[in-house]
N, C-alpha and C positions, 0 to 999 in steps of 0.2 A: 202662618204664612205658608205658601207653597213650598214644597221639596223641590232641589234644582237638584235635578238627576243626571245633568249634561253639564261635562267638565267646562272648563271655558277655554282651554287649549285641546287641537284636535287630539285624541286620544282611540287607540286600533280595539277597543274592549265598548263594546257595549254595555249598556247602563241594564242592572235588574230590574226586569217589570215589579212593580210592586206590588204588595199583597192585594192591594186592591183590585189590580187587573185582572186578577186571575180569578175576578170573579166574573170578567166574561170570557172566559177563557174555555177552549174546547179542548178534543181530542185528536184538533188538526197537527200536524207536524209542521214546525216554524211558527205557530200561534192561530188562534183565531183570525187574523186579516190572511194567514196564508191562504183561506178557504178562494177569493176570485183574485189573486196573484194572476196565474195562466188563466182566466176566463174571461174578464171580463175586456172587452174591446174600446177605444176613443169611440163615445160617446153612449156606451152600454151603462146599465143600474141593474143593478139588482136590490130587491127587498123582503123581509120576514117581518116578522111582527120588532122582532128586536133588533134589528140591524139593517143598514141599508150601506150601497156600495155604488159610484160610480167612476168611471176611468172619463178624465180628462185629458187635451194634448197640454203640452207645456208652454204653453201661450199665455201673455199676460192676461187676458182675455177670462181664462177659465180658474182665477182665481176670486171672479167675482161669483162666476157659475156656480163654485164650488161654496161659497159662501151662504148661496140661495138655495143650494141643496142640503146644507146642511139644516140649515132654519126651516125648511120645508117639513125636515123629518122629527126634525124637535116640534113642532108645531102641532104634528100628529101623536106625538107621544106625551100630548101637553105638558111640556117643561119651561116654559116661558122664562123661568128664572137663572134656564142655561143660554137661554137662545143668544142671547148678547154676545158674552163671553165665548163662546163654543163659537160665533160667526168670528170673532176677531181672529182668534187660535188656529182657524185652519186658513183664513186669509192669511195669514202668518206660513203656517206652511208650507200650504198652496205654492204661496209665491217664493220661498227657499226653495222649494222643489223647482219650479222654472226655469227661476234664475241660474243655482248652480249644481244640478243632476244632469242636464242634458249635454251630452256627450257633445265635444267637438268638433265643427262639420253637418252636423244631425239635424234635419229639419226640425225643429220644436214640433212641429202640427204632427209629427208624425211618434214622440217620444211622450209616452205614457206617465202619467202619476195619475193613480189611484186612491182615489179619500172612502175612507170607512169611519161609517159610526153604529154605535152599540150599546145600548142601553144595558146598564148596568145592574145585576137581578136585585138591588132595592129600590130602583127604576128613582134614584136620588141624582144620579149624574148620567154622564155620557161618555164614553170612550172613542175617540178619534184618534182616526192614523191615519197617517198619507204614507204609500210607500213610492218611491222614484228606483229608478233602475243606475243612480249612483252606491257605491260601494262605502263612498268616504265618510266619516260620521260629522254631524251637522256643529257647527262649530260657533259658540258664543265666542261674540267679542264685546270689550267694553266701547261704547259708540264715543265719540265727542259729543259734547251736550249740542255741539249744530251743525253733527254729521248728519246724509239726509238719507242714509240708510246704516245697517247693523244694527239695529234694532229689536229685530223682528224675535229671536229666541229668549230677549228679555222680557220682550210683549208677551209673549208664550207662557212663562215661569211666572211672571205676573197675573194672569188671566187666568191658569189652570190652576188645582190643586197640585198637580203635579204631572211629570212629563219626563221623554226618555226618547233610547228607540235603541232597534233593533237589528240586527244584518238577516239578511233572507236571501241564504243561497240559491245562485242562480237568478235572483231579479236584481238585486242591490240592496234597499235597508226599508225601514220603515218607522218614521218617527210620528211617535205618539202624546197623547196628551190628556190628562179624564177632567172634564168640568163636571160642577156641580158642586151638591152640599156632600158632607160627610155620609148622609145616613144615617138610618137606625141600628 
C-alpha cells in the first residue's frame, strides 16, 4: 500500500521527499518544481520532454483544467496506466489548493496554484505537485463516513504510491504526489 507521508494533525515540519523523488530531482534550489515558481503566469505552460507546468487561478473551475492537463501530458508520454490515478490526485489537489491557500479578501481569479508533472527517469510513474502561495501544511482529517468533503488527502494516499510536500520560501508549500508502478 501507499506510504502516508502527511501527518493527520497539522504539523510545522515538512515531510522527507522520498528516495523516489529524487530521482527527478535537479540542481534547483527548493526542488525541481522550484524551476517555474516565479515564472510562470495564470494561464501560462510550460513544457520539455519530461516535465510539463501550468499556473492556474484558484477557481473551482481550473481544477478540472488542471485534470485535463494533466492527462494531456500522460497521454503523450504514453502512460495510460497512470492517467486515471494521477487525474484524481491532482483534482484532489487542485481543489485543496482553492479551497484553502487563498488568502483572505484575495480574489481567487487573481491567486495562483501551479500543477507540475515529471516523468520519472524509469519513465514507470509520474511526479506531481501543485504548489499554492499558503505556508500552512495540508492537513488530513478523518471524514465522517457521510461527510461531503475531507476527503480529498485520503483520496490522495489512496491513489498514489506515495505523497508529501514541501514549504518554498517565499511562495508558500508545495504538495506532491508520484503515481505509477514501482519500476525496474
Amino acid at each position: 500500500m501507499n506510504a502516508e507521508l502527511v501527518p493527520s494533525e497539522l504539523d510545522s515540519e515538512a515531510s522527507r521527499p522520498p528516495t523516489r523523488l529524487a530521482e527527478v530531482a535537479d540542481d534547483s534550489p527548493g526542488g525541481w518544481w522550484a524551476n517555474a515558481l516565479g515564472r510562470l503566469r495564470v494561464g501560462e505552460r510550460a513544457r520539455t520532454p519530461e516535465g510539463a507546468a501550468q499556473a492556474f487561478p484558484s477557481t473551482a473551475d481550473s481544477v478540472r483544467a488542471a485534470r485535463e492537463f494533466v492527462a494531456e501530458t500522460v497521454a503523450e508520454w504514453d502512460l495510460p496506466g497512470v492517467a486515471e490515478d494521477l487525474r484524481l490526485v491532482t483534482s484532489e489537489l487542485v481543489g485543496n489548493a482553492c479551497r484553502h491557500a487563498v488568502p483572505a479578501g484575495a480574489d481567487p481569479g487573481s491567486v495562483r496554484v501551479l500543477v507540475q508533472v515529471r516523468l520519472l527517469r524509469d519513465r514507470s510513474a509520474v511526479a506531481c505537485a501543485v504548489a499554492d502561495s499558503s505556508p500552512g501544511a495540508p492537513m488530513k482529517v478523518d471524514a465522517h463516513h457521510f461527510a461531503e468533503s475531507g476527503r480529498g488527502l485520503g483520496l490522495v494516499s489512496a491513489f498514489s504510491r506515495e505523497w508529501g510536500w514541501n514549504p518554498v520560501p517565499g511562495f508558500g508549500k508545495v504538495v506532491w504526489a508520484i503515481c505509477g508502478s514501482e519500476g525496474h
